[in-house]
C-alpha positions, 0 to 999 in steps of 0.5 A: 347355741354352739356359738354361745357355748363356745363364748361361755366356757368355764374360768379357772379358779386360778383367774377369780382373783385376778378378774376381781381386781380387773373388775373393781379397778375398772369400776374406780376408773369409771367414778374417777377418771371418766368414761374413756379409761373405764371402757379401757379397764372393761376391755382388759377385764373381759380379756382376763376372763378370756385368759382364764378360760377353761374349756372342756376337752374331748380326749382320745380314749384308745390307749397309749396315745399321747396328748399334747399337754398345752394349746400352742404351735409346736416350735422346736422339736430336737433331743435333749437331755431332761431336766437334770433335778428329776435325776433321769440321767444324761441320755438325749430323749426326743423333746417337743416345744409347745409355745403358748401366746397370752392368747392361747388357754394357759391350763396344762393337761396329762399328755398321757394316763400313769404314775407321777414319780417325781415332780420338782419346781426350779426357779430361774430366769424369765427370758422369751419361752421363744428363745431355745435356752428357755428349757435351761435358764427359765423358772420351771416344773418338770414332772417326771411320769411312769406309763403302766408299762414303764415308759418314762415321759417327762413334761416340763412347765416353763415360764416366759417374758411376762410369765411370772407363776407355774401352778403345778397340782401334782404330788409324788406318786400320784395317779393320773389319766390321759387329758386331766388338768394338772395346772396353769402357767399365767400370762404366756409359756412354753410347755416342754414335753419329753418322749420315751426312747423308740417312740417318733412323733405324729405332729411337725414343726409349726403346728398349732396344738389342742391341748388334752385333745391333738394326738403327738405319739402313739405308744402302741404302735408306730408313725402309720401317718408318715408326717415328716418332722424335723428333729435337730 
């Protein structure tokens, strides 16, 4: 029954579309071309819905712990300056790199509970989200959040290679929890996620990240883990 479970995981709204069209396509290379691709097109449709999965997540309840947005492995983890449209200023802020494979759930989840302040799209280029420059020259969201005790976290949806829309859900001023769903990158990404000043991450570089349940900070206390980081 776990195993069923694990296999039959819910699909986001955003893949009904797509799968559909998988689906009648495949349904069309049976009647016309023959067996062979037809079995091609079933394979790619049950891909589909595996892209568009959305499993429910356990997300840690104590207060000031920080998720990862994304599933992924963490690629970089450097200072850099935010996204200059949200207008946070040319102050470094500590900055991790989640990238996302075609293979890897694509909903991006709140890293932690507070207020959106300001949330604004970018369009740009659509280099490999693997190259450093993605976080600069690619399409992007970044959103701009407010901890209740006034911290300041920035995440950043990025688009990649094959990535060709950012499906963002939030508005400006809107409330949010630790874990919630805010949106889905299609077909392979990069999230970006920006730390408030004084606050050291508890993940390295290489790790593979459980979006809406791997803890990346704690807000309330320090780095008791002694996990060692590589910060450029």
């Amino acid at each position: 029954m776990d195993t069923l479970k694990s296999v039959l995981v819910p699909i986001n709204k955003e893949g009904y579309r797509f799968i559909a069209i998988f689906a009648v396509i495949t349904l069309l290379l049976f009647l016309f071309t023959g067996a062979f691709l037809g079995w091609i097109g079933v394979v790619l449709t049950l891909w589909c819905v595996y892209f568009f999965r959305d499993p429910d997540r356990h997300v840690p309840t104590r207060e000031g712990l920080m998720v990862s947005p994304a599933d992924g492995v963490v690629q970089m983890i450097e200072r850099a300056v935010p996204p200059e449209e949200l207008g946070l200023g040319n102050d470094p802020m500590l900055r991790i790199s989640v990238f996302l494979n075609v293979f890897n759930v694509h909903v991006n989840r709140v890293p932690l509970g507070g207020k959106v302040i300001k949330q604004v799209y970018r369009p740009g280029k659509f280099l490999n989200a693997a190259l450093d420059k993605a976080s600069e020259e690619n399409e992007r969201h970044a959103v701009h959040l407010q901890t209740e005790d006034g911290k300041d976290i920035v995440f950043v949806q990025i688009a990649g290679l094959v990535a060709r829309r950012i499906i963002c859900d939030l508005v400006d001023g809107q409330e949010v929890r630790t874990g919630e769903r805010f949106g889905l990158i299609r077909f392979g990404s990069r999230t970006d996620i920006y730390l408030p000043d004084g606050v050291e991450p508890l993940i390295g570089v290489g790790q593979t990240m459980v979006g809406g349940e791997t803890v990346i900070a704690d807000l309330k206390g320090e780095n008791k883990l002694g996990i060692a980081v590589e910060v450029r």
